[in-house]
PAVEX-533584 format. One line per field, with one value per atom (N, C-alpha, C, O, CB): atom name; x, y, z; residue number from 1; residue in one letter. Coordinates in steps of 0.001 Angstrom, whole numbers, padded with zeros to 6 digits, always signed. Glycine has a CB too. Layout:
# PAVEX-533584
atom = (CA_...)
px = (X_...)
py = (Y_...)
pz = (Z_...)
n = (NUM_...)
res = (A_...)
//
This chain:
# PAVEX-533584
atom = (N_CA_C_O_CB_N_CA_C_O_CB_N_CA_C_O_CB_N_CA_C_O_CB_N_CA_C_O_CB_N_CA_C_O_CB_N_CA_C_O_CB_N_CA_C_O_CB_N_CA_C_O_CB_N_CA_C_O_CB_N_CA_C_O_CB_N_CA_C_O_CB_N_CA_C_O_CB_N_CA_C_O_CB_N_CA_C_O_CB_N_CA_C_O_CB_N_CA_C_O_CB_N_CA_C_O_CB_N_CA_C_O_CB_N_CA_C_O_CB_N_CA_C_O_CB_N_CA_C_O_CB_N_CA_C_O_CB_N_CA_C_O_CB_N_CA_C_O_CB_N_CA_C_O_CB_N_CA_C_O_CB_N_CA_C_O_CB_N_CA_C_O_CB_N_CA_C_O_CB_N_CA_C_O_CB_N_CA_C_O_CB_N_CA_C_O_CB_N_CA_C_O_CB_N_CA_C_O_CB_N_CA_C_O_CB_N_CA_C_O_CB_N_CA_C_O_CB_N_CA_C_O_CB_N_CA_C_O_CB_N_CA_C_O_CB_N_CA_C_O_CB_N_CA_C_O_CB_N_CA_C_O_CB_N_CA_C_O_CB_N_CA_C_O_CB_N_CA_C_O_CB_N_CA_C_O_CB_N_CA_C_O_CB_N_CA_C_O_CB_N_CA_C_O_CB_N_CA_C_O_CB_N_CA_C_O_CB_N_CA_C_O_CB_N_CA_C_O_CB_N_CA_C_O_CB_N_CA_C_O_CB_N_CA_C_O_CB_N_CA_C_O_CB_N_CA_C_O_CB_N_CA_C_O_CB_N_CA_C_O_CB_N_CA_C_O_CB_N_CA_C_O_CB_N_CA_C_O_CB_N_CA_C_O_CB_N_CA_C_O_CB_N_CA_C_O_CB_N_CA_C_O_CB_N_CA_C_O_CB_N_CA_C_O_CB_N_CA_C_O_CB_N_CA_C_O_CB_N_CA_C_O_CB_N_CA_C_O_CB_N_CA_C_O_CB_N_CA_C_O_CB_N_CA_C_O_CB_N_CA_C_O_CB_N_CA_C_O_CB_N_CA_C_O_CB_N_CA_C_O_CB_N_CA_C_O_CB_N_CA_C_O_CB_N_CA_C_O_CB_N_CA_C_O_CB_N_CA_C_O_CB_N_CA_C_O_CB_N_CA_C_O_CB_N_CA_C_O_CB_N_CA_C_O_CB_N_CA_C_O_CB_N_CA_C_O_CB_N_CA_C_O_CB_N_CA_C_O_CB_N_CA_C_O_CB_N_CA_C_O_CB_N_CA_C_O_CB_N_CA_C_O_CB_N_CA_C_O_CB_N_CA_C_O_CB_N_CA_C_O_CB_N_CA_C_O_CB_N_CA_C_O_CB_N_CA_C_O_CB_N_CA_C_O_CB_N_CA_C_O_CB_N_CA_C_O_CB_N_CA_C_O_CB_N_CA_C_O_CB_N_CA_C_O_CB_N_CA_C_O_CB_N_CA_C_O_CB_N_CA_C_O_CB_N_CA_C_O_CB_N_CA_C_O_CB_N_CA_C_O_CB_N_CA_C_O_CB_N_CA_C_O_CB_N_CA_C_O_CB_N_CA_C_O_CB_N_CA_C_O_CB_N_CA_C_O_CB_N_CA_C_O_CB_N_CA_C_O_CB_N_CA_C_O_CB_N_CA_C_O_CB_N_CA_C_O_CB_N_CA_C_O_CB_N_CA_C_O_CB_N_CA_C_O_CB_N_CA_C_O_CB_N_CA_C_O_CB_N_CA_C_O_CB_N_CA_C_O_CB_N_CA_C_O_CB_N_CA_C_O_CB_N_CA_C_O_CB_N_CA_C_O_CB_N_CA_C_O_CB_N_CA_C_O_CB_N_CA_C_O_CB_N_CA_C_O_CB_N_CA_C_O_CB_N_CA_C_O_CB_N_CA_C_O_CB_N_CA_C_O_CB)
px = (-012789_-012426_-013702_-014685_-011624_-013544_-014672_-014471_-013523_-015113_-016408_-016211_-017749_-018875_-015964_-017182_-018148_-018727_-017823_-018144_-019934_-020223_-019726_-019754_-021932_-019449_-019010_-019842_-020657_-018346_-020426_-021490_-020706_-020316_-022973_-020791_-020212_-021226_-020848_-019884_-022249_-022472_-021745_-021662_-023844_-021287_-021359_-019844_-019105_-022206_-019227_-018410_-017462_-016278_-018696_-017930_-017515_-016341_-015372_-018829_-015912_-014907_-014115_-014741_-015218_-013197_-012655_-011850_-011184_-012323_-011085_-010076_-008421_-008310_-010168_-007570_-006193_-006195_-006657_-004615_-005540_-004745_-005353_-004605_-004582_-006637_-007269_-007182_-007299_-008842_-007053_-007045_-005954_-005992_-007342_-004525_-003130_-002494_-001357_-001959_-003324_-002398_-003221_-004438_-001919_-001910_-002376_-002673_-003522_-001345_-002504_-003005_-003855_-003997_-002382_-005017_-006388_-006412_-006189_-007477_-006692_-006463_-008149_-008763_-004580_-008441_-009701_-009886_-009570_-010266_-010602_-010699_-012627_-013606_-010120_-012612_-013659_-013936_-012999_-013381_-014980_-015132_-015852_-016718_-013973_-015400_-015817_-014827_-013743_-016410_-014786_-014274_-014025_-015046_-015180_-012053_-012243_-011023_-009988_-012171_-011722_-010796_-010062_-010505_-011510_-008671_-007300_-007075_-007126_-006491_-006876_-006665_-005419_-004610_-008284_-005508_-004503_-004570_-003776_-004336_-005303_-005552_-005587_-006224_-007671_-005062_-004841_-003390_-002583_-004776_-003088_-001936_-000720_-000817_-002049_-000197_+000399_+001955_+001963_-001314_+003014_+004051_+003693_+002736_+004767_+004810_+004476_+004849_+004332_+004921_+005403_+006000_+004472_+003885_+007618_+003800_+002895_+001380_+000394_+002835_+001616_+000678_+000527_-000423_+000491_+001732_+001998_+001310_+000429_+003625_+001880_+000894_-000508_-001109_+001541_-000980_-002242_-003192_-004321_-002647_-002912_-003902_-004908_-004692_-003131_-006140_-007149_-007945_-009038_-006672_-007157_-007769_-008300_-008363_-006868_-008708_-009719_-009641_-009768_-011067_-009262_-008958_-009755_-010400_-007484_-009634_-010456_-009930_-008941_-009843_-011202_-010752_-009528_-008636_-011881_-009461_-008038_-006996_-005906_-007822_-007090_-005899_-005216_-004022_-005969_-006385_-006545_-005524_-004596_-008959_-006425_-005505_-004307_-003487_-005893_-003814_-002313_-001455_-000372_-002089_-001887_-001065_-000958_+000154_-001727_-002503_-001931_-002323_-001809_-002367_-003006_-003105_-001799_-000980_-004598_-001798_-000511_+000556_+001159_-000218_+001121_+002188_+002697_+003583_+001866_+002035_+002093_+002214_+002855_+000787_+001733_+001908_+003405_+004285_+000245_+003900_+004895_+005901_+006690_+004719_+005974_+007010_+007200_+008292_+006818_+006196_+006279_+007286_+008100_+004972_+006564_+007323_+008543_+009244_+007001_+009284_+010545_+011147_+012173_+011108_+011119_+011617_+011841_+012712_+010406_+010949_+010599_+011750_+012257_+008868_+011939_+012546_+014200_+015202_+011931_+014116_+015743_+016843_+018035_+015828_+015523_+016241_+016818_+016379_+015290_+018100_+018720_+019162_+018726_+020430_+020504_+020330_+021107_+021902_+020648_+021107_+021983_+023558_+024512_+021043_+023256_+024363_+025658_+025615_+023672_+026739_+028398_+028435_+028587_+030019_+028215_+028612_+027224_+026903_+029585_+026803_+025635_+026111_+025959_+024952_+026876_+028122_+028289_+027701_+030144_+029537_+029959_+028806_+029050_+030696_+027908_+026878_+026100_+025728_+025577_+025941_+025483_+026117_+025437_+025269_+027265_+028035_+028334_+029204_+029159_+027915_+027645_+026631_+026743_+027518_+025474_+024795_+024612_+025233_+023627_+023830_+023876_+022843_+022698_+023930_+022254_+021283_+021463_+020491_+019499_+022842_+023300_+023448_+024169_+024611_+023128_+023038_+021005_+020820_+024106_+020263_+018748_+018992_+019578_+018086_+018347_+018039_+016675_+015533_+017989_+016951_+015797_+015827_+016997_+015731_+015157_+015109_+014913_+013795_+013665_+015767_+016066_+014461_+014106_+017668_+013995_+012781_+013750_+014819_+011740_+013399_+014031_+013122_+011949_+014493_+013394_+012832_+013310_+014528_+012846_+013073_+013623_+014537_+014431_+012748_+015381_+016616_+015516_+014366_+017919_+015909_+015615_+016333_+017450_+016035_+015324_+016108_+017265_+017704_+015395_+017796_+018427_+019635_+020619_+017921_+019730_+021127_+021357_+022311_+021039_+020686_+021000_+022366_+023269_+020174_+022298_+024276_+025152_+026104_+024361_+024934_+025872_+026295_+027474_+025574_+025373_+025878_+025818_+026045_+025650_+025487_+025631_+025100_+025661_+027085_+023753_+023465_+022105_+021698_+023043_+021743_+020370_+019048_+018817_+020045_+018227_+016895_+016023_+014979_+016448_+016591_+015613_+016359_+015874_+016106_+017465_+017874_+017098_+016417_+019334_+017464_+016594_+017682_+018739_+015650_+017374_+018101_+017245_+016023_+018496_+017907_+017797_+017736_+018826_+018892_+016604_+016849_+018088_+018570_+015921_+018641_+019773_+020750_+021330_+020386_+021049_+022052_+021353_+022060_+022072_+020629_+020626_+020378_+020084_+019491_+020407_+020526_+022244_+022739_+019669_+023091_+024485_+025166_+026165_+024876_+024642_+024923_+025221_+026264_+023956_+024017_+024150_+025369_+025939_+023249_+025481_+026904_+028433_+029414_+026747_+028455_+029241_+030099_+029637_+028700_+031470_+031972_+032814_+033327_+032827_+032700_+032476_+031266_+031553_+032534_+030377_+029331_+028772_+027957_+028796_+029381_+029045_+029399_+028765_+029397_+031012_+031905_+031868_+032582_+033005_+030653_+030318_+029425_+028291_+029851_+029609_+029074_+027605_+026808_+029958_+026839_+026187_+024862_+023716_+027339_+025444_+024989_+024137_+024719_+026129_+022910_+022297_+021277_+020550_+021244_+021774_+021436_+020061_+019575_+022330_+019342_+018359_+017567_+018060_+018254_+016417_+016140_+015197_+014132_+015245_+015989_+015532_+013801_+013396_+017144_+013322_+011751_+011902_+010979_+010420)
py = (-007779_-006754_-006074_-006648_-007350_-004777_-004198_-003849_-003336_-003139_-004529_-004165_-003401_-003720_-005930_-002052_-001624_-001392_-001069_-000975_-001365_-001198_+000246_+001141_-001307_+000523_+001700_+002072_+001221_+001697_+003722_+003853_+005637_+006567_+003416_+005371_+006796_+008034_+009142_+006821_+007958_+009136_+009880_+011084_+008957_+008706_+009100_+009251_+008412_+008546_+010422_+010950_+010348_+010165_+012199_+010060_+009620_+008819_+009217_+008518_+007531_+007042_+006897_+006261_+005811_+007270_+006754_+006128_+006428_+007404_+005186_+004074_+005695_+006890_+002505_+004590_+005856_+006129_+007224_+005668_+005029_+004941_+006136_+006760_+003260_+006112_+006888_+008450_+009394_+006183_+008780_+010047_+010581_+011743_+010126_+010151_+010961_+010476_+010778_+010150_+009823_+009696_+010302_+010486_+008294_+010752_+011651_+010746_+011242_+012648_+009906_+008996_+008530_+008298_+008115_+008095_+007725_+006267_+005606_+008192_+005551_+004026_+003740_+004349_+002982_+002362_+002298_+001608_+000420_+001742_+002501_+001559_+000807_+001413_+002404_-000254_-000889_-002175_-002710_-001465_-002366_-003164_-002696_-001821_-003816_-003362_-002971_-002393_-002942_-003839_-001349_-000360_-001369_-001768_+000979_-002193_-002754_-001439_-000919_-004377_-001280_-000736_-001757_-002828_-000169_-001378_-001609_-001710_-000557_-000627_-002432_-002259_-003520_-004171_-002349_-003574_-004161_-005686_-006563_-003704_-005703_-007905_-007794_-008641_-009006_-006988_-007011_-007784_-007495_-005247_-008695_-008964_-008407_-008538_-010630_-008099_-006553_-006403_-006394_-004767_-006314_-005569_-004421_-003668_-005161_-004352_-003529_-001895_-000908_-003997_-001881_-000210_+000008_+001067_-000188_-001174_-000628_-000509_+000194_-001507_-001395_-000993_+000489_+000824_-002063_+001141_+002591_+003393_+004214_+003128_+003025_+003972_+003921_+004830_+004273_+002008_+002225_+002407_+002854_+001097_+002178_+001775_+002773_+003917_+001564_+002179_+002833_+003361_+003907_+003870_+003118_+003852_+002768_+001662_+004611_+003177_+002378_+002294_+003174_+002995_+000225_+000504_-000331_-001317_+000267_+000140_-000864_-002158_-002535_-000421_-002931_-004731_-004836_-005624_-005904_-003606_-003977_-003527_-004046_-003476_-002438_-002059_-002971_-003117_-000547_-003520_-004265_-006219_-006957_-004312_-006124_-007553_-007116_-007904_-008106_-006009_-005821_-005766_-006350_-004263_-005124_-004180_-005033_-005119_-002889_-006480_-006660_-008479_-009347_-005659_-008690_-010275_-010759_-011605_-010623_-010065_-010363_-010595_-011612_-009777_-009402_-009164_-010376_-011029_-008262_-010771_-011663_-013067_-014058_-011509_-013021_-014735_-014252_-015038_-015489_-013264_-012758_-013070_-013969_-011805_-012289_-012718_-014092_-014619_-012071_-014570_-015834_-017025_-017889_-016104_-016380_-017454_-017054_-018039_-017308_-015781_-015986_-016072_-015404_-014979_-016441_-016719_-018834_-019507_-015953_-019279_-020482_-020495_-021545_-020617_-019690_-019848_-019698_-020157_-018539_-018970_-018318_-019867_-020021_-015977_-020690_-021843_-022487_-022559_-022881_-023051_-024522_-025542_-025625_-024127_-026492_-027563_-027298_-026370_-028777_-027898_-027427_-028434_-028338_-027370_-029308_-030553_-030158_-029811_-032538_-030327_-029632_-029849_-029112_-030451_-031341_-031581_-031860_-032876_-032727_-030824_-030456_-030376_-031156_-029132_-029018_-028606_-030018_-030381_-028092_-030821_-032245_-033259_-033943_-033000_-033329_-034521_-033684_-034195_-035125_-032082_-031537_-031699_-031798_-030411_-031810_-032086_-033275_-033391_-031494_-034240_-035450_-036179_-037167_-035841_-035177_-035866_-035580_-034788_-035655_-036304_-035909_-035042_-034679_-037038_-034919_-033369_-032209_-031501_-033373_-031812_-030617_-029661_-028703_-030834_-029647_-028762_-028242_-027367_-029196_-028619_-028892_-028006_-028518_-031233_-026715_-026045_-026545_-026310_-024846_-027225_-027642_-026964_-026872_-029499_-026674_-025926_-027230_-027714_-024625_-027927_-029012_-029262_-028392_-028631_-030036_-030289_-030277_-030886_-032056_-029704_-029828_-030364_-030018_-028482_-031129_-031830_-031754_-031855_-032985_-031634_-031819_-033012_-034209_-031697_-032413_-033504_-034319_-033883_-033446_-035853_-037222_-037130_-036628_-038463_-037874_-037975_-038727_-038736_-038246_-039554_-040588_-040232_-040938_-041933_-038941_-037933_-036887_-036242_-037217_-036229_-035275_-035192_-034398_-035022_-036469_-037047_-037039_-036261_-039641_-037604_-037744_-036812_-036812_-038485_-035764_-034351_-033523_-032435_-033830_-033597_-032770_-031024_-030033_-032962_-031077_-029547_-029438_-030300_-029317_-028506_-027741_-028566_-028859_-025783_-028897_-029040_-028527_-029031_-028607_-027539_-026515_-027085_-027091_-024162_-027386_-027568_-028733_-029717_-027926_-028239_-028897_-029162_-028601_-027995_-030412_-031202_-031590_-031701_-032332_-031804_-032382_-033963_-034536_-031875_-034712_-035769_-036308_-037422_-036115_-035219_-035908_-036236_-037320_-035141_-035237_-035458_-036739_-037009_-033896_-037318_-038232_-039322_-040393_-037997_-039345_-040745_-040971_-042082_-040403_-039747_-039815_-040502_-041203_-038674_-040298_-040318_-041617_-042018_-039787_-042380_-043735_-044740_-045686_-043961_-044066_-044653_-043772_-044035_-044874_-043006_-042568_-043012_-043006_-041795_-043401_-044191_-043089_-043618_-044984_-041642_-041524_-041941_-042195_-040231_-041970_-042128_-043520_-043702_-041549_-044765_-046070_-046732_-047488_-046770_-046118_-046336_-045763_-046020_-045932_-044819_-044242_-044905_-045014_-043047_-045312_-046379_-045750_-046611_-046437_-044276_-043362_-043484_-043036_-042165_-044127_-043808_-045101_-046183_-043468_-045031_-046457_-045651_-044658_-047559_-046887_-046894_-047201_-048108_-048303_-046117_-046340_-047746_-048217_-045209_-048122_-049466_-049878_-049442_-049815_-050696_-050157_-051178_-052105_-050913_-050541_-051149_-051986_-052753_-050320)
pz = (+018402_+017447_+016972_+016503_+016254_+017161_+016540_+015253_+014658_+017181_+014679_+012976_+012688_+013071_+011749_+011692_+011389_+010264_+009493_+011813_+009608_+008013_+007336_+008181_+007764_+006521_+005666_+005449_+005091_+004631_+005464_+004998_+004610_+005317_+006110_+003060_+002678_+003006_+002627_+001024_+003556_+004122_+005721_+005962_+004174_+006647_+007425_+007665_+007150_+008091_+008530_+008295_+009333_+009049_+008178_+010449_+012184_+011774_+012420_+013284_+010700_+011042_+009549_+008702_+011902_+009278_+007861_+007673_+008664_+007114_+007006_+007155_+007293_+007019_+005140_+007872_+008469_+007521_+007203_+009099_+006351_+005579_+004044_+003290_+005448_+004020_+003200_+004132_+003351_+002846_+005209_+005762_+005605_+006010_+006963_+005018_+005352_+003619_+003256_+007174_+002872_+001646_+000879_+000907_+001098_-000208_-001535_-002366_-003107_-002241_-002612_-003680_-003381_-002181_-004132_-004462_-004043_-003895_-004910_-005044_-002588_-003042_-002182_-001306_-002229_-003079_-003091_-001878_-001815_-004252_-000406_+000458_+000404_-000030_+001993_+000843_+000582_+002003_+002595_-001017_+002214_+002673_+004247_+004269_+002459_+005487_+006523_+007265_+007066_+007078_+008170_+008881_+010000_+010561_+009124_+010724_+011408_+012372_+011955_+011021_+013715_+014916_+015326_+015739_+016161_+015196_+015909_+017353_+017782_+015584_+018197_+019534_+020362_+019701_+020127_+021335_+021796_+021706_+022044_+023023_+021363_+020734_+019209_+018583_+021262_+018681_+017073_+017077_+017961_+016238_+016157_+016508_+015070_+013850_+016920_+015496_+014896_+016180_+017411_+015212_+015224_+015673_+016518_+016336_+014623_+017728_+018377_+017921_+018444_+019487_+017325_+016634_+016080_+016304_+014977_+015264_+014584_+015580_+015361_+013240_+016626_+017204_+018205_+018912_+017766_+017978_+018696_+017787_+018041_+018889_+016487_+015625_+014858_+014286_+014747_+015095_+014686_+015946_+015742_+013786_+016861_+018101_+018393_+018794_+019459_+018131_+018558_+017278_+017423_+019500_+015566_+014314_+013913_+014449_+013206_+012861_+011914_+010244_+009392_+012193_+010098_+008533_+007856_+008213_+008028_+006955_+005409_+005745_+006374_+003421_+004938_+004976_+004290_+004605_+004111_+002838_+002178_+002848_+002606_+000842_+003861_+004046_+005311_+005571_+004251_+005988_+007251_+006481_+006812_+007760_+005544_+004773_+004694_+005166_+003145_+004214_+003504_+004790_+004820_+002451_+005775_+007063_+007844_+008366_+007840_+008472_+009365_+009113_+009819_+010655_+008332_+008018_+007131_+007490_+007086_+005955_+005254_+005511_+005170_+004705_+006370_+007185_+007753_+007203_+008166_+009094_+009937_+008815_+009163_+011007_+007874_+007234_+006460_+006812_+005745_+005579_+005463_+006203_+005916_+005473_+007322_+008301_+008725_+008934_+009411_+008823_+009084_+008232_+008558_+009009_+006687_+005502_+005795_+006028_+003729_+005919_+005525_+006804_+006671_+004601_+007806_+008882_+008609_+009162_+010219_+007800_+007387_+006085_+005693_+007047_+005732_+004397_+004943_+004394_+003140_+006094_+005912_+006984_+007249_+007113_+007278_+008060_+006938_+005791_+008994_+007534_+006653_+007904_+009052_+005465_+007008_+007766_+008919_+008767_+007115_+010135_+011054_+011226_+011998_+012429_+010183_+010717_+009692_+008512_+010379_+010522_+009474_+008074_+007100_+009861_+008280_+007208_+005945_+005329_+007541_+005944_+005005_+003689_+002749_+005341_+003789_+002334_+001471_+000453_+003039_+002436_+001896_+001359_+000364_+003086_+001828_+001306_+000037_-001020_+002740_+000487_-000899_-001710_-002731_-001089_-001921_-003206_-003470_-004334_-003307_-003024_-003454_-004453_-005178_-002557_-004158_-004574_-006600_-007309_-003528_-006877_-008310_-009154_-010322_-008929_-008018_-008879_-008266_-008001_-008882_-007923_-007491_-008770_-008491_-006705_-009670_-010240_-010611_-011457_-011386_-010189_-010139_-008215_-007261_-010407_-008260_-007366_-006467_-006863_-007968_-005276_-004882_-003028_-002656_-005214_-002303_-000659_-000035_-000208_-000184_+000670_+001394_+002454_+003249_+002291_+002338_+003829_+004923_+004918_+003951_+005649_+007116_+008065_+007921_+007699_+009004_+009998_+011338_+011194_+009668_+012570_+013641_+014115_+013848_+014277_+014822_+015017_+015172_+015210_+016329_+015294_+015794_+016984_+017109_+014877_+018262_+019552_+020100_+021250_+020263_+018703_+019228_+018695_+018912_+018956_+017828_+017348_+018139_+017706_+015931_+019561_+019986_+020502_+020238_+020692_+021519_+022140_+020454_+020393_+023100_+019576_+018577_+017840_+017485_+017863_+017432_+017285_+017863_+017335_+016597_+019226_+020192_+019980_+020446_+020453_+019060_+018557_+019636_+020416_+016493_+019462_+020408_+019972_+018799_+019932_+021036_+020819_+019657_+019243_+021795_+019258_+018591_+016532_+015401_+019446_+017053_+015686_+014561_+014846_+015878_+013316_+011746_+011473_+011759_+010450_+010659_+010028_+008671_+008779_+010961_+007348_+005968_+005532_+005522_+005338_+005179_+005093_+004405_+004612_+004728_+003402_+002765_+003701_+003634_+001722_+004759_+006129_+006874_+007845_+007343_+006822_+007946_+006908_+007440_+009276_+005823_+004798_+004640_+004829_+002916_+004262_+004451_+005539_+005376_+004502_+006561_+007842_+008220_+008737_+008575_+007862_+007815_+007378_+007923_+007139_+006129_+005695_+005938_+005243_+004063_+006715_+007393_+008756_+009897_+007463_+008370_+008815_+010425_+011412_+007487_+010196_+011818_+012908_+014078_+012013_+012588_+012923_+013238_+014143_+012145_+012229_+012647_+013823_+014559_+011850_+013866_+014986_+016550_+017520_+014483_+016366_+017641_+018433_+017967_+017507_+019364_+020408_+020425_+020053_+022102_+020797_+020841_+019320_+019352_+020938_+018289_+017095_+016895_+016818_+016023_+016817_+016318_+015088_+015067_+017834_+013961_+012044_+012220_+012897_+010806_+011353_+011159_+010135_+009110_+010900_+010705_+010574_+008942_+008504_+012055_+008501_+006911_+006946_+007647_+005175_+006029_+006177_+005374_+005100_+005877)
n = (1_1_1_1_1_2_2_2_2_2_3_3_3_3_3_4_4_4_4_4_5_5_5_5_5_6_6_6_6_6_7_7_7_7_7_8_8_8_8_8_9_9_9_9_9_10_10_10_10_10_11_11_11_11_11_12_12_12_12_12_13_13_13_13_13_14_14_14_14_14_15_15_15_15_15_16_16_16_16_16_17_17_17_17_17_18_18_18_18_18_19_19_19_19_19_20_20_20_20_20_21_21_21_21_21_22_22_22_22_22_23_23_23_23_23_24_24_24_24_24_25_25_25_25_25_26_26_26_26_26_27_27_27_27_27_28_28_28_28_28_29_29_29_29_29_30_30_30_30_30_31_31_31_31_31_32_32_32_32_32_33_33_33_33_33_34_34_34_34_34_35_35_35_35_35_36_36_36_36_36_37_37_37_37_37_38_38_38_38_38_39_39_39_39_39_40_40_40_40_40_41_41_41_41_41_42_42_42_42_42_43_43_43_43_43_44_44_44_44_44_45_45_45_45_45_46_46_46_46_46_47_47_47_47_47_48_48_48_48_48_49_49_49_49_49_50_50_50_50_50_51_51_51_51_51_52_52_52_52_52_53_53_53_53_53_54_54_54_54_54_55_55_55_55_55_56_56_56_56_56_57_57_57_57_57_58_58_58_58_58_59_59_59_59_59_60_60_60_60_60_61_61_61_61_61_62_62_62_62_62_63_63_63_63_63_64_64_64_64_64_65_65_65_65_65_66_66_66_66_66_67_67_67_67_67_68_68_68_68_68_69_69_69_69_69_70_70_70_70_70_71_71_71_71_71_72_72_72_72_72_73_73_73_73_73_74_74_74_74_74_75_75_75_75_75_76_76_76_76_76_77_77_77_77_77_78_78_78_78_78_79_79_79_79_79_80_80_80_80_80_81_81_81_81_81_82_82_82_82_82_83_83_83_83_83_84_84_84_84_84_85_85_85_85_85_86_86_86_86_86_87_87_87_87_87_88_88_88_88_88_89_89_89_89_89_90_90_90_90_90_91_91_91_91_91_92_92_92_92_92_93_93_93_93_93_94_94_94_94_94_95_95_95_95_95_96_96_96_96_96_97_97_97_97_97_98_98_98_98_98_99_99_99_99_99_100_100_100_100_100_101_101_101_101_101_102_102_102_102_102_103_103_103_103_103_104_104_104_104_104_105_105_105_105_105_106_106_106_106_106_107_107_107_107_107_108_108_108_108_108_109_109_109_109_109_110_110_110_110_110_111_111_111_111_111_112_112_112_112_112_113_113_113_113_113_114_114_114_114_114_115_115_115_115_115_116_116_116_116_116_117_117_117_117_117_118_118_118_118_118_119_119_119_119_119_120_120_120_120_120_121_121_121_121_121_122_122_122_122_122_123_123_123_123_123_124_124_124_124_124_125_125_125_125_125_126_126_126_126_126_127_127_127_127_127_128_128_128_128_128_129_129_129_129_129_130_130_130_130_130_131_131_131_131_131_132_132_132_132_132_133_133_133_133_133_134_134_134_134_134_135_135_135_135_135_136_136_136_136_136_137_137_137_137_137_138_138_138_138_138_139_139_139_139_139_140_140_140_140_140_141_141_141_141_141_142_142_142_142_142_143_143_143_143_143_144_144_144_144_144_145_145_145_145_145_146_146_146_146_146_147_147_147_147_147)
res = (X_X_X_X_X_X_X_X_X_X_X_X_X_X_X_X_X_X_X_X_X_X_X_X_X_X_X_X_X_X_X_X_X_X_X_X_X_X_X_X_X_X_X_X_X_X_X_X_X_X_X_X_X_X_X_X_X_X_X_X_X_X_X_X_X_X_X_X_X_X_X_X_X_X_X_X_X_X_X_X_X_X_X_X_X_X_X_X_X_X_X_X_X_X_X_X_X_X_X_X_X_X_X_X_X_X_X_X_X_X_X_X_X_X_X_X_X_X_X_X_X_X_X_X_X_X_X_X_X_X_X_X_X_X_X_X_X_X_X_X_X_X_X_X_X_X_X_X_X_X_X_X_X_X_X_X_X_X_X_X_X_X_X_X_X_X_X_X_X_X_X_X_X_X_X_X_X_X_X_X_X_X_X_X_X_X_X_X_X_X_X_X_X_X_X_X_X_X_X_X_X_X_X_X_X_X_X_X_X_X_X_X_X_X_X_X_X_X_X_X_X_X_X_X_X_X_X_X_X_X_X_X_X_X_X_X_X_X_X_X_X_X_X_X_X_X_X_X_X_X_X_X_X_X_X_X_X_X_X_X_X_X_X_X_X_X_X_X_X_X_X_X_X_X_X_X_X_X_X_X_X_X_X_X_X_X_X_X_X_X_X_X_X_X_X_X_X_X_X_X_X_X_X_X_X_X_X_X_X_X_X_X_X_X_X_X_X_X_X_X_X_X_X_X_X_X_X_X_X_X_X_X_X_X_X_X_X_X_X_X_X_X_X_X_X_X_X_X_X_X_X_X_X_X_X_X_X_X_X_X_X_X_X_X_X_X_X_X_X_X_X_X_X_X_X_X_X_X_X_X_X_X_X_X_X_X_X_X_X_X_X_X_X_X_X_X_X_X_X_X_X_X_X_X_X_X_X_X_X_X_X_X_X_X_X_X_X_X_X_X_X_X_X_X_X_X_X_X_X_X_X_X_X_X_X_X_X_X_X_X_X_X_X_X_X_X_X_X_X_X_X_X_X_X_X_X_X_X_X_X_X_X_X_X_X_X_X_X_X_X_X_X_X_X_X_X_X_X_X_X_X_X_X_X_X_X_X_X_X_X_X_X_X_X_X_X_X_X_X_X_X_X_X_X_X_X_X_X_X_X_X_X_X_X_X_X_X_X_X_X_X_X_X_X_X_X_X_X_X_X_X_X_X_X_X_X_X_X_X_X_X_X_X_X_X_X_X_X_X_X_X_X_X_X_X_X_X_X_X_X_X_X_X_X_X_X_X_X_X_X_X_X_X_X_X_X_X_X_X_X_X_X_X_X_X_X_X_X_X_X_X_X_X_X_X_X_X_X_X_X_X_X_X_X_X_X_X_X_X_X_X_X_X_X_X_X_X_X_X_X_X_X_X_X_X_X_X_X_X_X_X_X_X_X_X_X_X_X_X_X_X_X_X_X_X_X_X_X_X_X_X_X_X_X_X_X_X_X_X_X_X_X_X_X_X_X_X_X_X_X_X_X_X_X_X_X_X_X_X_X_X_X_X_X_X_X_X_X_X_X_X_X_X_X_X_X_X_X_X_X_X_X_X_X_X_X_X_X_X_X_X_X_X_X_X_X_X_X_X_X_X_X_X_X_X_X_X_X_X_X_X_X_X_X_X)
//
């Protein structure tokens, strides 16, 4: 990635984002060029490719972004197992708002619930589970081993 120093005399490169807006926003820092190893959406790489932005505008547009997208792609997962609903309402601090940890199936539940490789699961679902009397009875199902 090419990075260059700011030097308000010289005219050759100015951040985009300060060249096309009416409002004055303070660009600062070092002048970094955009190119095809920026990692950046591709819509946005149609329209930045090849310009040049401020460290702030460069943080907001294309570092931020990417951790952004990231969280809520992280945030918008839940549990994958049915009966999630039912054990949530079991428990007794259902009224105390808490975002479940999710963990990857365990390999020894893939045959027993029969869901995708890729699927998360809630520790509260696989503590239920245990005492779940479809599940004991399934030849397929072996209880986890108490310490």
């Amino acid at each position: 990635m090419e990075v260059q120093q700011m030097d308000p005399k010289s005219t050759t490169h100015q951040c985009y984002f300060n060249i096309f807006s009416e409002e004055e926003t303070l660009c600062k820092g070092v002048l970094r060029a955009i190119s095809h190893l920026t990692p950046i959406s591709e819509e946005k790489h149609q329209e930045l490719d090849g310009k040049y932005l401020c460290q702030t505008h460069y943080n907001y547009g294309v570092v931020n972004k990417a951790h952004y997208q990231a969280r809520q792609i992280k945030l918008n997962e839940c549990c994958a197992y049915l009966k999630h609903d039912i054990y949530k309402q079991k428990t007794k601090k259902n009224k105390k708002k808490c975002k479940d940890a999710l963990i990857n199936l365990p390999a020894q539940l893939y045959k027993v619930l029969e869901l995708d490789l890729t699927a998360k699961i809630c520790h509260r679902c696989i503590k239920y589970m245990d005492s779940d009397s479809d599940y004991i009875t399934n030849n397929d199902y072996t209880q986890a081993t108490k310490r």
